[in-house]
PDB file of N, CA, C and O in Angstrom, chain B, residues numbered from 101:
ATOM      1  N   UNK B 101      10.046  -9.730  -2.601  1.00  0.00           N
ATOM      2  CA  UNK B 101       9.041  -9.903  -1.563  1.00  0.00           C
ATOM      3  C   UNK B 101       9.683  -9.608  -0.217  1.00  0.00           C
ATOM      4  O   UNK B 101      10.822 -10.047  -0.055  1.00  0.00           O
ATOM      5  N   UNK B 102       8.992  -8.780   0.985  1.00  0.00           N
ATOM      6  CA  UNK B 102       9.732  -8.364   2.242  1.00  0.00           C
ATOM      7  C   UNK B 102       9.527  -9.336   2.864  1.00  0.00           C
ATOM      8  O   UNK B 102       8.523 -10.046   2.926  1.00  0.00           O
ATOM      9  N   UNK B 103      11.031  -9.434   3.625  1.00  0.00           N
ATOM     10  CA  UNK B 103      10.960 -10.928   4.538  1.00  0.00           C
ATOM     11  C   UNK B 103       9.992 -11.165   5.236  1.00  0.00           C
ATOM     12  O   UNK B 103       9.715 -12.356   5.372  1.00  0.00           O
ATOM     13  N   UNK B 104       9.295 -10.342   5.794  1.00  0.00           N
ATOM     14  CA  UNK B 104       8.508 -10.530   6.606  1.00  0.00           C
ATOM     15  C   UNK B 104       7.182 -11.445   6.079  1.00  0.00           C
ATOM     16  O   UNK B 104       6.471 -12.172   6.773  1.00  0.00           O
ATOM     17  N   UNK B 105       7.095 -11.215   4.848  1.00  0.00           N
ATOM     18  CA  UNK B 105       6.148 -12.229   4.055  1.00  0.00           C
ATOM     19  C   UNK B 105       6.591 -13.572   4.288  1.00  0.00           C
ATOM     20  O   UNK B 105       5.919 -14.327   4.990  1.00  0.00           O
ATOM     21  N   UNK B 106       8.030 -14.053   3.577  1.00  0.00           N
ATOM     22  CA  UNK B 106       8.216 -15.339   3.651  1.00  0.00           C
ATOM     23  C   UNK B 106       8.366 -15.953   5.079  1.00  0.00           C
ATOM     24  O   UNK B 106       8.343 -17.136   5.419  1.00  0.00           O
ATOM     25  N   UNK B 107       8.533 -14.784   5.842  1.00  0.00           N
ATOM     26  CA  UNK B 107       8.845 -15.873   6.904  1.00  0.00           C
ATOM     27  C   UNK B 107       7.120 -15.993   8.057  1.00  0.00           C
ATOM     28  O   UNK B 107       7.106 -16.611   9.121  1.00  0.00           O
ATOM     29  N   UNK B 108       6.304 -15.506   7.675  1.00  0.00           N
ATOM     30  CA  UNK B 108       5.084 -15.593   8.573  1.00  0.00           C
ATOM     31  C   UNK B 108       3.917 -16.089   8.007  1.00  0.00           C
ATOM     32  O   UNK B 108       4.004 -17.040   7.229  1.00  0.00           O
ATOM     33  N   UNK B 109       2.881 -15.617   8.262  1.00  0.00           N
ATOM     34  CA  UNK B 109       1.918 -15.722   8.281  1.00  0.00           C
ATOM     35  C   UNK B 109       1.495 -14.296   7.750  1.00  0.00           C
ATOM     36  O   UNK B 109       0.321 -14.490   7.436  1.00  0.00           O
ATOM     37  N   UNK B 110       1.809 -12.836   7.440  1.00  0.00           N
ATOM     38  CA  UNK B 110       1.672 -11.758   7.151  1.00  0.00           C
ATOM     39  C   UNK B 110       1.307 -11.613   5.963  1.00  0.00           C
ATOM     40  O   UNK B 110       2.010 -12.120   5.089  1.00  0.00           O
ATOM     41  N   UNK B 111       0.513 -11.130   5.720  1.00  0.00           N
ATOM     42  CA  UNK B 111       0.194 -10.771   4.527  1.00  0.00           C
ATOM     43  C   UNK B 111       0.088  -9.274   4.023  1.00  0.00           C
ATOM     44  O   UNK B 111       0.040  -8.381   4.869  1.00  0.00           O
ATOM     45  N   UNK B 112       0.036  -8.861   2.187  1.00  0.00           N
ATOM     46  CA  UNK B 112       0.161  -7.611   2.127  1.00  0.00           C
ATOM     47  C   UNK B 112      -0.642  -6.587   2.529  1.00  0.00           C
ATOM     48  O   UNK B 112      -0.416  -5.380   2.442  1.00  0.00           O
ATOM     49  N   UNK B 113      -1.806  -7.270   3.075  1.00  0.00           N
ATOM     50  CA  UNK B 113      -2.722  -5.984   3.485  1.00  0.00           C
ATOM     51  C   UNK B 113      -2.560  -5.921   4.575  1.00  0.00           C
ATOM     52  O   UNK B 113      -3.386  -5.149   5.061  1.00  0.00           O
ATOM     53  N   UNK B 114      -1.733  -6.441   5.489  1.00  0.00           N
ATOM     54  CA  UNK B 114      -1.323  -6.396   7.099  1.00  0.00           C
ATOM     55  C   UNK B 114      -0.373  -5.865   7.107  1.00  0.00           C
ATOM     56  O   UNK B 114       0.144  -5.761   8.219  1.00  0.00           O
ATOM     57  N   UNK B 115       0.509  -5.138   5.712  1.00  0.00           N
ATOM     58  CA  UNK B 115       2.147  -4.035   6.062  1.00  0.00           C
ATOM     59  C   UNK B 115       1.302  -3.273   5.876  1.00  0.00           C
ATOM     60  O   UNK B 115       1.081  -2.608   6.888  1.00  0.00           O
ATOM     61  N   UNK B 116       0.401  -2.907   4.657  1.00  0.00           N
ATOM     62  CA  UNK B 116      -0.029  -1.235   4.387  1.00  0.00           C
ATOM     63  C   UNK B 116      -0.619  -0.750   5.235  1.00  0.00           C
ATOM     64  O   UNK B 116      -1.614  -1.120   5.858  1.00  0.00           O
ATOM     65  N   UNK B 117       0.202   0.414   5.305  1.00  0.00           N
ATOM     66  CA  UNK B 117      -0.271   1.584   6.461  1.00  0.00           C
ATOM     67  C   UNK B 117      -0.163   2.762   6.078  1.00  0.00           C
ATOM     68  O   UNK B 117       0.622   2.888   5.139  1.00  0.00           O
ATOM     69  N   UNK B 118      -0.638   3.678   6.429  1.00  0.00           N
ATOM     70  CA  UNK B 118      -0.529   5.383   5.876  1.00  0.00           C
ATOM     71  C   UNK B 118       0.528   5.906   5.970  1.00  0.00           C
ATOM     72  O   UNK B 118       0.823   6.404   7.057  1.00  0.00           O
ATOM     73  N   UNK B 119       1.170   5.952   5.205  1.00  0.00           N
ATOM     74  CA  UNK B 119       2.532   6.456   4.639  1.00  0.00           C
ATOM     75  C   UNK B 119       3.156   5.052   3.662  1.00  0.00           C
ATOM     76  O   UNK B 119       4.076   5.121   2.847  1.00  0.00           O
ATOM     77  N   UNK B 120       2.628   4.231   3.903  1.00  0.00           N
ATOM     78  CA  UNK B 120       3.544   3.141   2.685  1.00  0.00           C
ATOM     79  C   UNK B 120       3.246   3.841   0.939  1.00  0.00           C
ATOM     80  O   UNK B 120       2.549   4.636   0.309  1.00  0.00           O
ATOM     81  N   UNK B 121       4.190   3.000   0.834  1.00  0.00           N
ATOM     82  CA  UNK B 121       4.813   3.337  -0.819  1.00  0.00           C
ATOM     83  C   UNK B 121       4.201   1.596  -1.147  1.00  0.00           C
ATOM     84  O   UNK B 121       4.661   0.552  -0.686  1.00  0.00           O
ATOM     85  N   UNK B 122       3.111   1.768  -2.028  1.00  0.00           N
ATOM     86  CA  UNK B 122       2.490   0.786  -2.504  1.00  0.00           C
ATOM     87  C   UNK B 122       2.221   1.028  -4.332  1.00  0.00           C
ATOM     88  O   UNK B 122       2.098   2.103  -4.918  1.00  0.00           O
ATOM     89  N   UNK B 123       2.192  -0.253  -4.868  1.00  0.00           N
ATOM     90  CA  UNK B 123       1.797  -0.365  -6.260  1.00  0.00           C
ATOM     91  C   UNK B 123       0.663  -1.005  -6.517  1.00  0.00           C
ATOM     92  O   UNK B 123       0.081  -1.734  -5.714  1.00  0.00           O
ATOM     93  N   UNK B 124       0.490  -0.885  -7.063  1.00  0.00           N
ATOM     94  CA  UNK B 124      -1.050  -1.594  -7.902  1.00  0.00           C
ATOM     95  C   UNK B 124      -0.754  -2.794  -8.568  1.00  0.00           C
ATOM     96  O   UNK B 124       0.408  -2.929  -8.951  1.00  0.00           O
ATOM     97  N   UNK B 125      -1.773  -3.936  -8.845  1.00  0.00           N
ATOM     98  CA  UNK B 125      -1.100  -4.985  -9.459  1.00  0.00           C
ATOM     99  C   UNK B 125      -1.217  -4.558 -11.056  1.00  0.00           C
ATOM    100  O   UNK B 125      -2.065  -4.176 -11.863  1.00  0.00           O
ATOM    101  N   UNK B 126       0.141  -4.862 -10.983  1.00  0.00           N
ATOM    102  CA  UNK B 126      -0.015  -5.237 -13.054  1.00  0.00           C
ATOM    103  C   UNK B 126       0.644  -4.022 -13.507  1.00  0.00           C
ATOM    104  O   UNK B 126       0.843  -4.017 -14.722  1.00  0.00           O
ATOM    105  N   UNK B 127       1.159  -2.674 -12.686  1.00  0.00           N
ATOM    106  CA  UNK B 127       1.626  -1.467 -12.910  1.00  0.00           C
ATOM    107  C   UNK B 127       2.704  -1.256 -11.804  1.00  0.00           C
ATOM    108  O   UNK B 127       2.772  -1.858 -10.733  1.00  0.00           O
ATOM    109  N   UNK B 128       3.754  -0.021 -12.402  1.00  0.00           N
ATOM    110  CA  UNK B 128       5.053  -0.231 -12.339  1.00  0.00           C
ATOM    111  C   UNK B 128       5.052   1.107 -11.259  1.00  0.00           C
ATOM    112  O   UNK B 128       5.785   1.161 -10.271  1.00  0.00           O
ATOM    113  N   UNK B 129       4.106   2.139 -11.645  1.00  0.00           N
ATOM    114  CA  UNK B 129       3.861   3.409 -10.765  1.00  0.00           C
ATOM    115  C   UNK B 129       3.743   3.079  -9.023  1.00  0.00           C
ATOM    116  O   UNK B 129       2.859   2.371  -8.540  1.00  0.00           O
ATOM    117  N   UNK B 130       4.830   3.756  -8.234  1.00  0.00           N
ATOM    118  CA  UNK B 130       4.341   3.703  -7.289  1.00  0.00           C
ATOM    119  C   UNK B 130       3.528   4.929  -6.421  1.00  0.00           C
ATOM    120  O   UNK B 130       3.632   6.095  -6.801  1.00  0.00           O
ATOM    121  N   UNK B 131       2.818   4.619  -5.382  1.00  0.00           N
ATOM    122  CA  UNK B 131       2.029   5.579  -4.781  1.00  0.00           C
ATOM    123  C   UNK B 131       1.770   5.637  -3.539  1.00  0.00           C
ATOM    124  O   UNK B 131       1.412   4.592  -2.996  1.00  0.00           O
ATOM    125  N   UNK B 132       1.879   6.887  -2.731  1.00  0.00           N
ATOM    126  CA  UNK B 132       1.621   6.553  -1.404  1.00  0.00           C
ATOM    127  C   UNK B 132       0.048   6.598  -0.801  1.00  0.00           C
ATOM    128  O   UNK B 132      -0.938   7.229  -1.184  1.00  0.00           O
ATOM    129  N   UNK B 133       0.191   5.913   0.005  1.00  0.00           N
ATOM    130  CA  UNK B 133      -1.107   5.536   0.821  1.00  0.00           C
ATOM    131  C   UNK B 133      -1.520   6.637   1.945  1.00  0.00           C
ATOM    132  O   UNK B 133      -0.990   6.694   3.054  1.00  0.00           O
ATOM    133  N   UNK B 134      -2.308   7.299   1.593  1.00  0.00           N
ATOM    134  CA  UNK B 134      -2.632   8.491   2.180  1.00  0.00           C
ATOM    135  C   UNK B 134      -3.919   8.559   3.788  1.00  0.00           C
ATOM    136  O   UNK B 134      -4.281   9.408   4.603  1.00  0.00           O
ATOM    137  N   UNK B 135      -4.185   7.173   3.508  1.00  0.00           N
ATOM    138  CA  UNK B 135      -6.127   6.801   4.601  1.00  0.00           C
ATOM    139  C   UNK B 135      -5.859   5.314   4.411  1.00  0.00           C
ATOM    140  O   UNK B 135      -5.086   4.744   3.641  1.00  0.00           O
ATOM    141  N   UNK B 136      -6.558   4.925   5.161  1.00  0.00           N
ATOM    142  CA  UNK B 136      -7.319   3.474   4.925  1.00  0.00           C
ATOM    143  C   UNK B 136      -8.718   3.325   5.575  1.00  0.00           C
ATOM    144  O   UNK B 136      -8.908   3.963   6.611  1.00  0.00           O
ATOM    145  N   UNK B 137      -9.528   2.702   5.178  1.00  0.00           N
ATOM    146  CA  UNK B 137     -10.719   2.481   5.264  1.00  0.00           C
ATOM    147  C   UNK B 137     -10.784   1.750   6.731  1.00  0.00           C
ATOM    148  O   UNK B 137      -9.884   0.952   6.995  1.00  0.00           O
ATOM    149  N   UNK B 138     -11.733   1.974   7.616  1.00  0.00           N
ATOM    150  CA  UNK B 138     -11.492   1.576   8.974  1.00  0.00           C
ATOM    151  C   UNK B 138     -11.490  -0.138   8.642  1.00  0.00           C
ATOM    152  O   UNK B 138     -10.688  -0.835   9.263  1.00  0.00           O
ATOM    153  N   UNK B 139     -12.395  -0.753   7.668  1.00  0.00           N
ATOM    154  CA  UNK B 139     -12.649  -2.433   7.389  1.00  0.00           C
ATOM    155  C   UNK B 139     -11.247  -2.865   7.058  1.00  0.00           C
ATOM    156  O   UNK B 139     -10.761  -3.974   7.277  1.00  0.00           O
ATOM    157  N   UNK B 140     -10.548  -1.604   6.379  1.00  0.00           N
ATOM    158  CA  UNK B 140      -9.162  -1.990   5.330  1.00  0.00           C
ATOM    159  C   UNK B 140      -9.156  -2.524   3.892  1.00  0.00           C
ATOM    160  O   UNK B 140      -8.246  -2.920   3.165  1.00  0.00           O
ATOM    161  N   UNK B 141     -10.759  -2.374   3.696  1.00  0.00           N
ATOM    162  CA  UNK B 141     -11.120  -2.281   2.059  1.00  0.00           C
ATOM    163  C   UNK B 141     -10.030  -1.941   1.241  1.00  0.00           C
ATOM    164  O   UNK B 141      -9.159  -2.673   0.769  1.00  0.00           O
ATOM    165  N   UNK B 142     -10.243  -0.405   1.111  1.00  0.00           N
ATOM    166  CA  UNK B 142      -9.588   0.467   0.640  1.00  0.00           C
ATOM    167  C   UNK B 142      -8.937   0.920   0.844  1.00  0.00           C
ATOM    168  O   UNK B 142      -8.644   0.786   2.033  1.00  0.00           O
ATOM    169  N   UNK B 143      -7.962   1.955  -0.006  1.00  0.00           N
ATOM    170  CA  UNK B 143      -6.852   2.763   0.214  1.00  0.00           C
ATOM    171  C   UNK B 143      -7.161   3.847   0.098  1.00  0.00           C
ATOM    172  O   UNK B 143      -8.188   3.725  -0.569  1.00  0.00           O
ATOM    173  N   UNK B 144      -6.981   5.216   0.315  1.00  0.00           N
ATOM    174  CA  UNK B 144      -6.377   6.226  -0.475  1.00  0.00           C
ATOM    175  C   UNK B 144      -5.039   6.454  -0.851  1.00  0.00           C
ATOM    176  O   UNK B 144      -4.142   6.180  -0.054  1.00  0.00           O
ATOM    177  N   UNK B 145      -4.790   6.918  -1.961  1.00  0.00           N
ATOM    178  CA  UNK B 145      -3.686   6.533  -2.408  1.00  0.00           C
ATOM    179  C   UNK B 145      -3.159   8.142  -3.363  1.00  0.00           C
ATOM    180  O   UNK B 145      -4.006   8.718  -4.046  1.00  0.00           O
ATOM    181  N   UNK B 146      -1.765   8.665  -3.273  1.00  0.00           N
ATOM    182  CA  UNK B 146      -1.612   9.606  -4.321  1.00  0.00           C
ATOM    183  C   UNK B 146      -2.008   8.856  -6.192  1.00  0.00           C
ATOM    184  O   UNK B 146      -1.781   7.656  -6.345  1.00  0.00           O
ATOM    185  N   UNK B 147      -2.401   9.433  -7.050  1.00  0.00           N
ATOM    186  CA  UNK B 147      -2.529   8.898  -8.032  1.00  0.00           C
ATOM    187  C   UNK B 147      -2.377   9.705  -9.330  1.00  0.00           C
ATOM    188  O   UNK B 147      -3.293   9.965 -10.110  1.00  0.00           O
ATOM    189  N   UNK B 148      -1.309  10.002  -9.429  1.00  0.00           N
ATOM    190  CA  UNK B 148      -0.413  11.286 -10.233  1.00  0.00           C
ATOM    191  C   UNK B 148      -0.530  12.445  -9.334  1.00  0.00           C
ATOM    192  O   UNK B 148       0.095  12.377  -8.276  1.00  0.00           O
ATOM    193  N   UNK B 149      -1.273  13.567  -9.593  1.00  0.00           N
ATOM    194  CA  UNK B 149      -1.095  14.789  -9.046  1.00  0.00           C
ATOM    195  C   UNK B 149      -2.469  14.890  -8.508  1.00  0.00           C
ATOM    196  O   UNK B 149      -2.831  16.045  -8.286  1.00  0.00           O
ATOM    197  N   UNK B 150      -3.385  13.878  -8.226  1.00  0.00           N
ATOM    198  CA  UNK B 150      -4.643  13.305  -7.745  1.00  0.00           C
ATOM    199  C   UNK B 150      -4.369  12.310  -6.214  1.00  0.00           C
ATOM    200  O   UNK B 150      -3.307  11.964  -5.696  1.00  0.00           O
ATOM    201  N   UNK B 151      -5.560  12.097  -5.866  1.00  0.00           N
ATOM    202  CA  UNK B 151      -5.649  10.706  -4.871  1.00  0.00           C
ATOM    203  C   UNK B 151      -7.026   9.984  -5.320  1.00  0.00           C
ATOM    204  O   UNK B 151      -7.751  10.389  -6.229  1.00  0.00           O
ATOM    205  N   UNK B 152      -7.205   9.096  -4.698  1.00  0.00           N
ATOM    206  CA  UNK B 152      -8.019   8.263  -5.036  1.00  0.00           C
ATOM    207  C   UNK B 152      -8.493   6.599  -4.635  1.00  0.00           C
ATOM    208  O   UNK B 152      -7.691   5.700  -4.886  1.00  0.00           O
ATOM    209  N   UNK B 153      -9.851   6.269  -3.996  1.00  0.00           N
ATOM    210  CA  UNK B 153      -9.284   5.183  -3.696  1.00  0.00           C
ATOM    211  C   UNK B 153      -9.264   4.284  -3.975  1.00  0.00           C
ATOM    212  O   UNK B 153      -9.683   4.198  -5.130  1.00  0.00           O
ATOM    213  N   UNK B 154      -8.912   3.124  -3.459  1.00  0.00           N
ATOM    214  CA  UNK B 154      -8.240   1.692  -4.185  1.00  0.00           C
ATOM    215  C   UNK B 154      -8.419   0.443  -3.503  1.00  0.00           C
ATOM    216  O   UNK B 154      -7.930   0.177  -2.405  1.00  0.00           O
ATOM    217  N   UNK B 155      -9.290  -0.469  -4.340  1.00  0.00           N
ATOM    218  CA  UNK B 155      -9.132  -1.496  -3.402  1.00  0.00           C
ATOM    219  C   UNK B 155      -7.750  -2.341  -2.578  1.00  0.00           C
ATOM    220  O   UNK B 155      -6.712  -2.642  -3.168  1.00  0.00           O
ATOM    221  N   UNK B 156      -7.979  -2.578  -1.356  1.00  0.00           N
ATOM    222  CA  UNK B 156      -6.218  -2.603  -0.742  1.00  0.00           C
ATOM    223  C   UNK B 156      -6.036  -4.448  -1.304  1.00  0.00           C
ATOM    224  O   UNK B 156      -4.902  -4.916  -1.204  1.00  0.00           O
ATOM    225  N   UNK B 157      -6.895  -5.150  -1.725  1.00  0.00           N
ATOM    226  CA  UNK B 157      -6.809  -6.226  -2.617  1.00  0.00           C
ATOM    227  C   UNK B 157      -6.215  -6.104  -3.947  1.00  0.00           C
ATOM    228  O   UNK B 157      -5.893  -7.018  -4.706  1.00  0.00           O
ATOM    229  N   UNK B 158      -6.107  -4.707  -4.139  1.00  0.00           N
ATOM    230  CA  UNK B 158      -5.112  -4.529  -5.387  1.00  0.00           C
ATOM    231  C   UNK B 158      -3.999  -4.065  -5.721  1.00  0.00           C
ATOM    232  O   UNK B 158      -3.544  -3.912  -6.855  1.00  0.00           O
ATOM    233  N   UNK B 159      -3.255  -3.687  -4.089  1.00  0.00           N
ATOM    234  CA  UNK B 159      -1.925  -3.013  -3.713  1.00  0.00           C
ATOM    235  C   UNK B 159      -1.235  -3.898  -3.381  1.00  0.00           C
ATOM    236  O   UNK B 159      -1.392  -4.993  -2.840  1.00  0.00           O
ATOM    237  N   UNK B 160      -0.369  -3.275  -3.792  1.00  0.00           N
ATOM    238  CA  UNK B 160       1.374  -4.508  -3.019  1.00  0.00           C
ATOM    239  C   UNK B 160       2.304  -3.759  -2.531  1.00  0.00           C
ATOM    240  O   UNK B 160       2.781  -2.833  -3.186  1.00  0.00           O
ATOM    241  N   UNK B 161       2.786  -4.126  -1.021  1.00  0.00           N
ATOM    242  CA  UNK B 161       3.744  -3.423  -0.528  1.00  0.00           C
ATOM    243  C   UNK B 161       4.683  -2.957  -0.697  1.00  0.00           C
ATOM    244  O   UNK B 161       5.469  -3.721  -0.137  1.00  0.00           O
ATOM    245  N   UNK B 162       5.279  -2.107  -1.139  1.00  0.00           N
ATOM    246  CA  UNK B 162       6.852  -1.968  -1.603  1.00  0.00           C
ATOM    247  C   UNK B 162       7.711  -1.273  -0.684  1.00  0.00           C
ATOM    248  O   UNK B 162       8.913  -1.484  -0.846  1.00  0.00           O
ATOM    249  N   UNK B 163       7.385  -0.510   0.221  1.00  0.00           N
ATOM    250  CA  UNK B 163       8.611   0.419   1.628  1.00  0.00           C
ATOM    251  C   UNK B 163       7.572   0.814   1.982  1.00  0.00           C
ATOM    252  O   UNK B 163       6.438   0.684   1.521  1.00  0.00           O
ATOM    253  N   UNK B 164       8.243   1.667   3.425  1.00  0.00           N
ATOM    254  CA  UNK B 164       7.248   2.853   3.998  1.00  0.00           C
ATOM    255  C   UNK B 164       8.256   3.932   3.626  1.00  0.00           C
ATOM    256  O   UNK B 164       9.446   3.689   3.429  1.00  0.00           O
ATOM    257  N   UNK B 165       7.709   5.125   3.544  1.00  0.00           N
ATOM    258  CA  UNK B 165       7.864   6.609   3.570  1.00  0.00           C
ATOM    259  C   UNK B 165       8.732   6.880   4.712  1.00  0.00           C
ATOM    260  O   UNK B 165       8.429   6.528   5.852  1.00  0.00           O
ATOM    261  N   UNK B 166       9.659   7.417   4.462  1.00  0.00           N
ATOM    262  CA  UNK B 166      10.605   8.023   5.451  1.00  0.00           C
ATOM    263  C   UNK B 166      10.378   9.179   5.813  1.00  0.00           C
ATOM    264  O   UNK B 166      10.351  10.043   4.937  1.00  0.00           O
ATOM    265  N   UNK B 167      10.178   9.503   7.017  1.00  0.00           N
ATOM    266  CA  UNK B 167      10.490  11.391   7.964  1.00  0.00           C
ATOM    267  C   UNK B 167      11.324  11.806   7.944  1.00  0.00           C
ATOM    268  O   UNK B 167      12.068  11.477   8.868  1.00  0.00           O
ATOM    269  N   UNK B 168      11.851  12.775   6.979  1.00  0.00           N
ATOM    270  CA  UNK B 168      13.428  13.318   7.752  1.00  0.00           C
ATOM    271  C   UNK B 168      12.902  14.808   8.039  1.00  0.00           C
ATOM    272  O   UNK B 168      13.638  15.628   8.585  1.00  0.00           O
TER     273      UNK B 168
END
């Protein structure tokens, strides 16, 4: 869990942002977050060689995406 969880009040739908590297609950695949829904419903998300979207109640944070 990222510190930033244990130590606040933050929660996971308050890291995801467009470019995070997020998972789905209950699955091991990760995927990046491509949109978010202006409410923050949803995601878009890569989803193999697809996108697709996702409720953001069913993602969990795992990094953001690096620029090099």
């Amino acid at each position: 869990m990222p510190l930033a969880l244990e130590q606040s009040h933050i929660s996971q739908n308050d890291l995801i942002s467009v470019r995070s590297i997020v998972r789905i609950l209950g699955r091991s695949s990760t995927h990046i977050v491509k949109a978010i829904t202006k409410d923050r419903q949803s995601a878009w998300i890569t989803y193999g060689d697809d996108y697709s979207w996702w409720p953001m109640s069913e993602l969990r944070y795992v990094s953001q995406l690096e620029l090099f």
